[in-house]
C-alpha positions as CSV (number, residue, x, y, z in Angstrom):
1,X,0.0,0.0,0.0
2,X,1.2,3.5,-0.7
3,X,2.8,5.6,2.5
4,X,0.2,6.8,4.5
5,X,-2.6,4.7,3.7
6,X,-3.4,1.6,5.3
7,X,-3.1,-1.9,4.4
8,X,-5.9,-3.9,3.9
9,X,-7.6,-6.4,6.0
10,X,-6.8,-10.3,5.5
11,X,-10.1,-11.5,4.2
12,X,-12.0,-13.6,6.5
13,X,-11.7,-16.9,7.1
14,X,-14.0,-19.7,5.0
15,X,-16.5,-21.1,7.5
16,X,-15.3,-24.2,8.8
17,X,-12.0,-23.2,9.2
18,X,-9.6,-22.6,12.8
19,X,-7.2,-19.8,12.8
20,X,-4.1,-19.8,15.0
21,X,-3.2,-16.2,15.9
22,X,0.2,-16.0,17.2
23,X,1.4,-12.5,18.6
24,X,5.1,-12.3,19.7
25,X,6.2,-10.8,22.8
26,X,10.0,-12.3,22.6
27,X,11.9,-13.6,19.4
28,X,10.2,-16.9,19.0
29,X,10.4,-19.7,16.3
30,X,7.8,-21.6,15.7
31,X,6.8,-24.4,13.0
32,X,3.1,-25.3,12.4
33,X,1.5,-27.8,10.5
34,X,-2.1,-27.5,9.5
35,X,-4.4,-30.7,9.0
36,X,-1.4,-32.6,8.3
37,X,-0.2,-30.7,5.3
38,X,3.5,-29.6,4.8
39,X,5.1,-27.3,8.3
40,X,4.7,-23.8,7.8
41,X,7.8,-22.7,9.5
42,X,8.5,-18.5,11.1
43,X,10.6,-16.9,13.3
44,X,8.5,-14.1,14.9
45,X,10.4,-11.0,16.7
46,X,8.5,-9.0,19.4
47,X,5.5,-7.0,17.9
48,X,5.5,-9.3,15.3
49,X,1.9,-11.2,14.5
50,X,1.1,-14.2,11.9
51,X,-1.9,-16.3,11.6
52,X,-2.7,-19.9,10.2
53,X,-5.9,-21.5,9.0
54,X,-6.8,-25.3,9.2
55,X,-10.2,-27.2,8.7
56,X,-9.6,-29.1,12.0
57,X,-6.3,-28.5,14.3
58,X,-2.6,-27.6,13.8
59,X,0.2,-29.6,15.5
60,X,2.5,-26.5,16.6
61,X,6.4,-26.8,18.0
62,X,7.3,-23.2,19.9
63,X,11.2,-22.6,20.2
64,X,10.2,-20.1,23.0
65,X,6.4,-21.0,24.4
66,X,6.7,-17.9,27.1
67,X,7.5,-15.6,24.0
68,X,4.3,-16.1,22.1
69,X,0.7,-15.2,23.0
70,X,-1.4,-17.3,20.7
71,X,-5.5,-17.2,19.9
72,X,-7.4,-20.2,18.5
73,X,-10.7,-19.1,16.7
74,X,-10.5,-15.5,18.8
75,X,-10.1,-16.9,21.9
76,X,-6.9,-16.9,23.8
77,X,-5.1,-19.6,25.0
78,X,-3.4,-19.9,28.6
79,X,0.3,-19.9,28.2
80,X,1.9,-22.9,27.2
81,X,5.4,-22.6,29.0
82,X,7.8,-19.9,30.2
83,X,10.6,-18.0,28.6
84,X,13.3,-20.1,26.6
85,X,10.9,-23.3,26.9
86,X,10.6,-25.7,23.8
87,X,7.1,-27.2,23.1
88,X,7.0,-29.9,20.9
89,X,4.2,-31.6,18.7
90,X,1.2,-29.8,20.9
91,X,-2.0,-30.3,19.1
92,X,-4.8,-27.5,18.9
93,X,-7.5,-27.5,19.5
94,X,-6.9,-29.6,22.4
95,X,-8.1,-33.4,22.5
């Protein structure tokens, strides 16, 4: 978009679908796989926001779980470790 206007809105997602919001806090890496389909892999610094869409759930691995503040479907989940923690393989939504 040209300076000084603003960039437009993602378009909404399909109904059916699950977004994953992830908003960095800390430099995090993370690597998400949707429905099975091939790892989606970021490294986030602070400010930083990206968001994934699945039809069912995503298996996510965090390089720094107390660095990210994620959202599933616009509701925000608890935190899943502390600062400098590795989460591996944690499936959302939640079984």
């Amino acid at each position: 978009a040209p300076a000084g206007l603003p960039l437009p809105s993602p378009p909404p997602p399909a109904a059916g679908t699950r977004v994953l919001l992830a908003r960095a806090q800390e430099q995090t890496w993370m690597l998400v796989r949707s429905d099975g389909e091939q790892a989606r892999e970021v490294l986030l610094r602070a400010g930083d926001t990206v968001r994934f869409v699945a039809t069912e759930r995503f298996l996510v691995t965090l390089g720094n779980a107390g660095g990210v503040a994620l959202s599933l479907d616009g509701v925000p989940l608890p935190p899943l470790g502390r600062s400098g923690q590795v989460v591996r393989d944690l499936a959302l939504p939640r079984p």
